[in-house]
Kinemage of the C-alpha trace (Angstrom):
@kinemage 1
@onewidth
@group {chain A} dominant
@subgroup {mainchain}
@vectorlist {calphas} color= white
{ca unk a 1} P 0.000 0.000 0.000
{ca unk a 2} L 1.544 3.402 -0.710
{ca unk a 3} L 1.382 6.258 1.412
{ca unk a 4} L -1.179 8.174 -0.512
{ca unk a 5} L -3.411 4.860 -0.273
{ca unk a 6} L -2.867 4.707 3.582
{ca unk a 7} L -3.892 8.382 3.774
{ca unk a 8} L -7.133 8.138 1.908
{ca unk a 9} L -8.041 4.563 4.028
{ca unk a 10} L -7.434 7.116 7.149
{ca unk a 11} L -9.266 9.912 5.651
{ca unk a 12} L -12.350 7.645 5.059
{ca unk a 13} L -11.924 6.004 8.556
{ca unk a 14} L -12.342 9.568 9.706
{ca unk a 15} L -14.793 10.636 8.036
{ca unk a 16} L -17.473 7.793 8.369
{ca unk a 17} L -16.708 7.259 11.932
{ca unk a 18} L -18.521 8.390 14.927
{ca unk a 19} L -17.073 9.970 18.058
{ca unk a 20} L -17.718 6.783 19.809
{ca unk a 21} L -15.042 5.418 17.430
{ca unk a 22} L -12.124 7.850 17.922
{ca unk a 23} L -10.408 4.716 20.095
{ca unk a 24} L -10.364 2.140 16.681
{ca unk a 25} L -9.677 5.116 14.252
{ca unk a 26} L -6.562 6.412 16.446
{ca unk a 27} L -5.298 1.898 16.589
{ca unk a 28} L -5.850 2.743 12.745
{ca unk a 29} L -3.417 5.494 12.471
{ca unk a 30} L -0.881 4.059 14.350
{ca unk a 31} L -1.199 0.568 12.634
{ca unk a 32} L -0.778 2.450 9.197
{ca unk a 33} L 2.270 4.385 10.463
{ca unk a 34} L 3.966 1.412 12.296
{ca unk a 35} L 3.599 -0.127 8.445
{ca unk a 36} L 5.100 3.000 6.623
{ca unk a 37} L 8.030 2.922 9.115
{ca unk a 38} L 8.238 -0.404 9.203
{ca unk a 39} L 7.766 -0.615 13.365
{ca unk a 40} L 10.666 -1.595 15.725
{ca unk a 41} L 12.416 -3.697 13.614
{ca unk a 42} L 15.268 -1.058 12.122
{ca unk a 43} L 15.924 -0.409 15.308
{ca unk a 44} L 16.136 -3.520 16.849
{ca unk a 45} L 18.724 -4.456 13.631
{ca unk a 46} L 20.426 -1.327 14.915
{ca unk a 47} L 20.509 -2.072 18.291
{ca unk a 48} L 24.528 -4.064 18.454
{ca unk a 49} L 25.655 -1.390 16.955
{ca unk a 50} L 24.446 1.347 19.743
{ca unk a 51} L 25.423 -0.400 22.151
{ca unk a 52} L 28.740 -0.523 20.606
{ca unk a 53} L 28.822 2.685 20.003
{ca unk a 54} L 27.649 3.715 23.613
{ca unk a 55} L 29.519 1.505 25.416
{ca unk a 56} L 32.868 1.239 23.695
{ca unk a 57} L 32.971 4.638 22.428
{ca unk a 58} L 31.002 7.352 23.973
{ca unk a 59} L 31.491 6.097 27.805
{ca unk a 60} L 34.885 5.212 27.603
{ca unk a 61} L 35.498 8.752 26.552
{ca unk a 62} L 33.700 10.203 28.682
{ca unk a 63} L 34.928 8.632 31.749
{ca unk a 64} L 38.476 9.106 30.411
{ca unk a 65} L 37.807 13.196 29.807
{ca unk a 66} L 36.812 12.710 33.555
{ca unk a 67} L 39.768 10.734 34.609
{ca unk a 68} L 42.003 13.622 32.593
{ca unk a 69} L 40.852 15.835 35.531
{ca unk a 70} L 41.433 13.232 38.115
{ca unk a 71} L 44.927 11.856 40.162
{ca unk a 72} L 44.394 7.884 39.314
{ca unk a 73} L 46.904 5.133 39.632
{ca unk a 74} L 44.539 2.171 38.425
{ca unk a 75} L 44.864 1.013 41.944
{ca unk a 76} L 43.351 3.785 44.188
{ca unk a 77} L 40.200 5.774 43.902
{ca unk a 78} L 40.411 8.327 41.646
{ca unk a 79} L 41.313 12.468 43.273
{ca unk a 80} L 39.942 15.016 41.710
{ca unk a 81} L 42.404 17.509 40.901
{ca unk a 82} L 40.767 19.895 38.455
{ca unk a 83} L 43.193 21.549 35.661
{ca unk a 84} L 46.626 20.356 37.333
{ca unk a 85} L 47.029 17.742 34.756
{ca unk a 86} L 47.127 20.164 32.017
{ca unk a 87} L 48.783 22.678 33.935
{ca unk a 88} L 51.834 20.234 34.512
{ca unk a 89} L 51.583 19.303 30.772
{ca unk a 90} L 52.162 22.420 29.351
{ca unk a 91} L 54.154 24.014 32.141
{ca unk a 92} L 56.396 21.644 34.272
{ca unk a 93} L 57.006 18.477 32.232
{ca unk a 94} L 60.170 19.334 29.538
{ca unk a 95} L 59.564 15.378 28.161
{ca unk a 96} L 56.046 16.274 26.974
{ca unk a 97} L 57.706 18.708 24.250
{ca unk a 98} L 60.431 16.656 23.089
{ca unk a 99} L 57.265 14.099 22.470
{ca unk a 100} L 55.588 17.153 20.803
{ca unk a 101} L 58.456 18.253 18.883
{ca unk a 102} L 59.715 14.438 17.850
{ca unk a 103} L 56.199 13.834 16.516
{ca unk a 104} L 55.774 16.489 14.508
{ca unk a 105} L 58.908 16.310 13.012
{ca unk a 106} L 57.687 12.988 12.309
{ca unk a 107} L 54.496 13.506 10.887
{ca unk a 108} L 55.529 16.859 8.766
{ca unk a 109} L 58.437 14.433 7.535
{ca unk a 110} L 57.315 11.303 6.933
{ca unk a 111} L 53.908 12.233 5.686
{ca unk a 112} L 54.685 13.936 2.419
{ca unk a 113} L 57.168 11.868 1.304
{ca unk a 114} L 55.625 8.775 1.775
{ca unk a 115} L 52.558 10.084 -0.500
{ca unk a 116} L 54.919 11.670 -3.176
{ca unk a 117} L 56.353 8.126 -3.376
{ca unk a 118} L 52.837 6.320 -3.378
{ca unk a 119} L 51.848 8.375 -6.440
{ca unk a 120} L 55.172 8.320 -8.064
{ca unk a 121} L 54.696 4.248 -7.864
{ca unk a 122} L 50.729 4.186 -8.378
{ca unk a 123} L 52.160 6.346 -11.870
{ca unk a 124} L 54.430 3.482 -12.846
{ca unk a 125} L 52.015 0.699 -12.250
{ca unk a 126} L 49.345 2.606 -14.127
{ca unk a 127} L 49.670 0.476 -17.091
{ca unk a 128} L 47.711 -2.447 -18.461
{ca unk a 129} L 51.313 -5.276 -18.660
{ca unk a 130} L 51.600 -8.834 -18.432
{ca unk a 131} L 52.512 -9.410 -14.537
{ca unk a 132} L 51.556 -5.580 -13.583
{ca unk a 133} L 49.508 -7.349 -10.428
{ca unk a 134} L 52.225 -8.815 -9.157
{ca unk a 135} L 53.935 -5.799 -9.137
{ca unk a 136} L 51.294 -3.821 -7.581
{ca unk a 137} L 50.750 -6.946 -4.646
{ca unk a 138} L 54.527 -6.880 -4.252
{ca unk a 139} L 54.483 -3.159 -4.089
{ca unk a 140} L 51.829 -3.108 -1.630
{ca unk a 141} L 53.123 -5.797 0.892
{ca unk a 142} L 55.374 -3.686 2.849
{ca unk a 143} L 51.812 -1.943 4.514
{ca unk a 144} L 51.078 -5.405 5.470
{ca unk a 145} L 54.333 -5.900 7.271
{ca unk a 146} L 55.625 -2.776 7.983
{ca unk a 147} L 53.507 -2.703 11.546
{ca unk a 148} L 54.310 -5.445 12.914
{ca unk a 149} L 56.808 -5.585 15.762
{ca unk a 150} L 59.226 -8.424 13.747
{ca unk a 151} L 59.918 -5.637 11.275
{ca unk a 152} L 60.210 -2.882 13.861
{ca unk a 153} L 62.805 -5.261 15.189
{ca unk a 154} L 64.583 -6.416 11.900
{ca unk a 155} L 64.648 -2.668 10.998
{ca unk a 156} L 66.800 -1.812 14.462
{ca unk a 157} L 68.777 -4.473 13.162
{ca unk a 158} L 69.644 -3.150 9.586
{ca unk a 159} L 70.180 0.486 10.660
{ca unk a 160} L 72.149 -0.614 13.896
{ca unk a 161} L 76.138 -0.183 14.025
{ca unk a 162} L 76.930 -3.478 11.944
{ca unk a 163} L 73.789 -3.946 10.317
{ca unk a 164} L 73.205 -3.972 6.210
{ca unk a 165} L 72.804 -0.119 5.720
{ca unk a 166} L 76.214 0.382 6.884
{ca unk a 167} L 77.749 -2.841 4.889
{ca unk a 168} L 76.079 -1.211 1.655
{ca unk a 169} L 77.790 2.362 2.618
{ca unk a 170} L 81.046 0.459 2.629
{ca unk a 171} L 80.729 -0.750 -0.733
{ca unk a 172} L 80.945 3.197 -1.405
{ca unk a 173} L 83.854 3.847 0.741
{ca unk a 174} L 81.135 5.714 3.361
{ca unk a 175} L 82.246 4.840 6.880
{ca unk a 176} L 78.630 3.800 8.526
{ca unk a 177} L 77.570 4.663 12.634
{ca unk a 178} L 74.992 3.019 14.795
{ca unk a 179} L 72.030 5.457 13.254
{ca unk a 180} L 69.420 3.719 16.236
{ca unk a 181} L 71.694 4.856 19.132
{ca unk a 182} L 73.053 8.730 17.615
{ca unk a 183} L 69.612 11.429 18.975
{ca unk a 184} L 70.083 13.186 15.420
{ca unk a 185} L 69.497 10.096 12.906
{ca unk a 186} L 67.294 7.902 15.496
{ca unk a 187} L 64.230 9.537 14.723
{ca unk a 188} L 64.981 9.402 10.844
{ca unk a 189} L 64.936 6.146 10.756
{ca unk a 190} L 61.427 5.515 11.887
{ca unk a 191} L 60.191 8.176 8.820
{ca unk a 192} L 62.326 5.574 6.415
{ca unk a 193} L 59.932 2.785 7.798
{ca unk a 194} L 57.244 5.054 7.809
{ca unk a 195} L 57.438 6.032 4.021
{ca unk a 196} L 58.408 2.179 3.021
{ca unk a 197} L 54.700 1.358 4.301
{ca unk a 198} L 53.701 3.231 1.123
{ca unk a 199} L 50.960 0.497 0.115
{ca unk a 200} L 48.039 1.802 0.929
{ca unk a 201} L 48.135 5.381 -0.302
{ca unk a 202} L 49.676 4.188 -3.659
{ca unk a 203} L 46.517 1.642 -3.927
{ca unk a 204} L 44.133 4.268 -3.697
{ca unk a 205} L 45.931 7.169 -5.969
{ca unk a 206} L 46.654 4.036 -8.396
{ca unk a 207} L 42.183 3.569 -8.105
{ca unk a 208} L 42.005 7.733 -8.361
{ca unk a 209} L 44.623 7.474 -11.630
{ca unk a 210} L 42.270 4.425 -13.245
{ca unk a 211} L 39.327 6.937 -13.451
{ca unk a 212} L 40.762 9.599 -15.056
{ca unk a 213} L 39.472 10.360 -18.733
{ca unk a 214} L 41.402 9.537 -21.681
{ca unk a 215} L 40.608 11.971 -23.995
{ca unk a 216} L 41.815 14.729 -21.970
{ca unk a 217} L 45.292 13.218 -22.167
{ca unk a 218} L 45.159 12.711 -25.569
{ca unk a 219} L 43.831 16.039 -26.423
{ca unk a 220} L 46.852 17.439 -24.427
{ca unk a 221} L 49.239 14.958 -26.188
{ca unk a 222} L 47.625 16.705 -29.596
{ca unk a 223} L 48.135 20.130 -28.414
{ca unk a 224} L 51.985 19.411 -27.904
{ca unk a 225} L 51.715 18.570 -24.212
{ca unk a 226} L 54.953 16.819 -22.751
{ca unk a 227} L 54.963 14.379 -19.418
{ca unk a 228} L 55.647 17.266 -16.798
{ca unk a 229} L 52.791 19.532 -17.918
{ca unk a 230} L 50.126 16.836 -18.535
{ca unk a 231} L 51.066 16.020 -14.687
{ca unk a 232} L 50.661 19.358 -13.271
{ca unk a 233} L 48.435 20.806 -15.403
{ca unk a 234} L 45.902 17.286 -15.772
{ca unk a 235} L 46.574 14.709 -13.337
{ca unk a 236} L 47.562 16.197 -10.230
{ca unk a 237} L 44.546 18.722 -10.655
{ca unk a 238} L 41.959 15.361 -11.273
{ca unk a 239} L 43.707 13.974 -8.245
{ca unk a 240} L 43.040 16.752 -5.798
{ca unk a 241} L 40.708 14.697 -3.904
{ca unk a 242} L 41.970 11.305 -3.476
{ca unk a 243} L 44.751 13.654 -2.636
{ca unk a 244} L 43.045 15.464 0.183
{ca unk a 245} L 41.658 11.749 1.011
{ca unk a 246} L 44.931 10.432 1.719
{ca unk a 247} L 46.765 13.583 3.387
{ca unk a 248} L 44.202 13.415 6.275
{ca unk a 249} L 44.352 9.750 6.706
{ca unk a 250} L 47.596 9.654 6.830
{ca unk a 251} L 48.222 12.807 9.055
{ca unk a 252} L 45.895 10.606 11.773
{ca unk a 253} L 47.789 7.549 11.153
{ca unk a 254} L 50.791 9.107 11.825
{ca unk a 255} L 50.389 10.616 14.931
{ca unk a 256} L 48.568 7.766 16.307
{ca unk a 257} L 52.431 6.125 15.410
{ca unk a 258} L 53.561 3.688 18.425
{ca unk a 259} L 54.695 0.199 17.606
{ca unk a 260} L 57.840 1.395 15.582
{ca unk a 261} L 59.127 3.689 18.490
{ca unk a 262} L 58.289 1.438 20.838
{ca unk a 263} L 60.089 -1.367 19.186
{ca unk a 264} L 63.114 0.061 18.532
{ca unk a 265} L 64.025 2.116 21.111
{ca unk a 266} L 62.938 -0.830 23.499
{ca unk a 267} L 60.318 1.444 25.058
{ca unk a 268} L 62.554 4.322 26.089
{ca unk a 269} L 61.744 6.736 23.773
{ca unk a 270} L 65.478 6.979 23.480
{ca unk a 271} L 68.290 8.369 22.632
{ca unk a 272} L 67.722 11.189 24.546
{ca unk a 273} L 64.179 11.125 24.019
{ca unk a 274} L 64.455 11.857 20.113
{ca unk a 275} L 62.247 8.967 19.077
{ca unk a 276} L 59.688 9.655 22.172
{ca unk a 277} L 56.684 9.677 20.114
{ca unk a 278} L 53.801 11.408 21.515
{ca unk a 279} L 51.843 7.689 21.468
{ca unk a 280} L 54.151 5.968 23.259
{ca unk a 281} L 54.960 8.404 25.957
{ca unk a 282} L 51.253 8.294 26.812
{ca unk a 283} L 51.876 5.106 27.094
{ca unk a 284} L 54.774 4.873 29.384
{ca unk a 285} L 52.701 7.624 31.593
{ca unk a 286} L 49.712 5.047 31.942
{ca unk a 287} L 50.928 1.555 32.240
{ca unk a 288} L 54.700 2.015 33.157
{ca unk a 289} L 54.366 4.975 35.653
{ca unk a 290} L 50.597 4.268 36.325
{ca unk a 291} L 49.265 7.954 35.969
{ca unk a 292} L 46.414 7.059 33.976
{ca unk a 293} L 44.894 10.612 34.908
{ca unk a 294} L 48.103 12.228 33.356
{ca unk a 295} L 47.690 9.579 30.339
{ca unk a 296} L 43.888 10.467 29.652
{ca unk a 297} L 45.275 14.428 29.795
{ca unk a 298} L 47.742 13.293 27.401
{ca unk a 299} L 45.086 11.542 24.953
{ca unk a 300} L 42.708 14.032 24.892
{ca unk a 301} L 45.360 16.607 24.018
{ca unk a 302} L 46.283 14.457 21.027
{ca unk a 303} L 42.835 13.801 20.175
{ca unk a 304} L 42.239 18.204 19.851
{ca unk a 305} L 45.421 18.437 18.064
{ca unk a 306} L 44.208 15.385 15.370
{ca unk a 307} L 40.894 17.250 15.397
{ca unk a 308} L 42.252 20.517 14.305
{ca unk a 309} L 44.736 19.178 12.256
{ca unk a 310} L 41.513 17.267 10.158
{ca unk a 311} L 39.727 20.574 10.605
{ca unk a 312} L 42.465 23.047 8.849
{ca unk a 313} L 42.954 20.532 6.218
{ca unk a 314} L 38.974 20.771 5.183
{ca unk a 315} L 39.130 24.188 5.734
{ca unk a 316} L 42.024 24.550 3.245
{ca unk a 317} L 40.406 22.130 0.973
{ca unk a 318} L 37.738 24.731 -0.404
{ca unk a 319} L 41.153 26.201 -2.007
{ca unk a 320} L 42.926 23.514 -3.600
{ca unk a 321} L 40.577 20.304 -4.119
{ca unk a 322} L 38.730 20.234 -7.100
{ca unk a 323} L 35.539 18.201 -7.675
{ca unk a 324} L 33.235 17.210 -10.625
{ca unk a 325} L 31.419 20.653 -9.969
């Protein structure tokens, strides 16, 4: 029955029916709107997923915003303390900035060269060869990998003072050093690991490159168009969105960076704090020192910093990402 049926039935029920009847023509209305909206049912379908939602998501972070304000040790009652969490953040704690200043050398690093390589490889692989999906699975195995702690560890190995980096600078002559243990080359080699775990940004520009149109190229081929312009002038334009997809993505990703730094410093954050990533000091704060009030202070700091880093980058967006329209 369609909805302009329903409302005529109604109509008719209302207008035949006595006052003594108001009772069976109101059980009429509701039975006809319970079978538009098709009753309880959606939400019942829906109902894992709010309690998901409420109970994983929303209360945990509200109860940690409230811990953030608290003096908790996971094995006393929580103090309330107001502000001094923050207030020791910002103003008494010199390890919190190396954290800050380590991670965003690491994110304003590793981030941009890890997508200039992803599209400089999703370009190559852009072609319809015999074998080209091997290349692009082979390609894209290092995101697969790259995460897990056996790498972390194999890459403290390689970059460590008689590992394989140095026996390749000695082919050249180039006398090698242990580049996990100096402060300046420590944190260097985590944005090496970082942009070798290209495979998921080049999958999706590679996705972004399949849908651009033909004819445009061609029409710029015509008009005496070399490589370098048809990149700038087509490509990178068409691109601006998967773009824009993949620079906030992988912005978040990296400053949500732990395993690596954790891994190969063996949790210290060392030397000298330069690979103290802002992930794993929160969590040497919360489950080595067990000041899980400081830690939550600490994650909701990074969660406002994520958020406005998202928000300039949409904001910014209106200027430089072109759609359809």
């Amino acid at each position: 029955m369609t909805t302009a049926q329903s409302d005529a039935v109604v109509k008719e029920a209302v207008g035949s029916a006595a006052p003594s009847d108001l009772r069976e023509r109101d059980r009429m209305r509701r039975r006809l709107a319970r079978r538009r909206g098709g009753g309880w049912w959606p939400y019942l379908f829906l109902a894992p997923w709010f309690v998901g939602l409420f109970g994983l998501t929303i209360y945990p972070m509200l109860d940690s915003l409230y811990l953030s304000f608290t003096d908790f040790d996971l094995l006393t009652e929580a103090q309330w303390i107001g502000a001094d969490n923050y207030e020791r953040m910002f103003a008494d704690d010199p390890v919190f900035w190396d954290s800050v200043h380590a991670t965003l050398v690491y994110v304003l690093v590793s981030v941009p060269l890890k997508l200039a390589l992803a599209l400089g490889v999703a370009m190559l692989l852009n072609r319809d060869l015999k074998g080209i999906g091997l290349y692009r699975a082979a390609f894209y195995l290092p995101s697969l990998l790259g995460g897990a702690v056996a790498i972390a560890i194999v890459w403290r190995q390689v970059f460590g003072g008689d590992g394989l980096f140095n026996d390749f600078l000695a082919w050249f002559g180039i006398e090698g050093q242990d580049w996990i243990s100096s402060p300046d080359t420590a944190l260097y080699t985590l944005v090496l690991l970082a942009v070798w775990q290209f495979g998921t940004p080049m999958v999706i520009f590679l996705a972004g490159l399949k849908q651009l149109p033909k004819d445009v190229y061609e029409a710029a081929a015509i008009d005496g168009a070399g490589p370098v312009t048809r990149f700038f002038r087509i490509t990178l334009p068409l691109l601006t969105p998967i773009v824009f997809f993949n620079v906030v993505l992988q912005i978040i990703d990296a400053f949500k960076t732990f395993t690596p730094a954790f891994v190969i410093s063996n949790g210290s954050g060392g030397p000298l704090n330069s690979t103290m990533l802002y992930s794993l000091y929160l969590y040497k704060k919360g489950f080595t020192d067990l000041q899980m009030g400081y830690a939550s202070a600490l994650a909701w700091v990074l969660f406002l910093v994520i958020a406005g880093f998202t928000a300039v980058n949409f904001i910014a967006g209106r200027y430089w990402v072109h759609y359809d329209d």
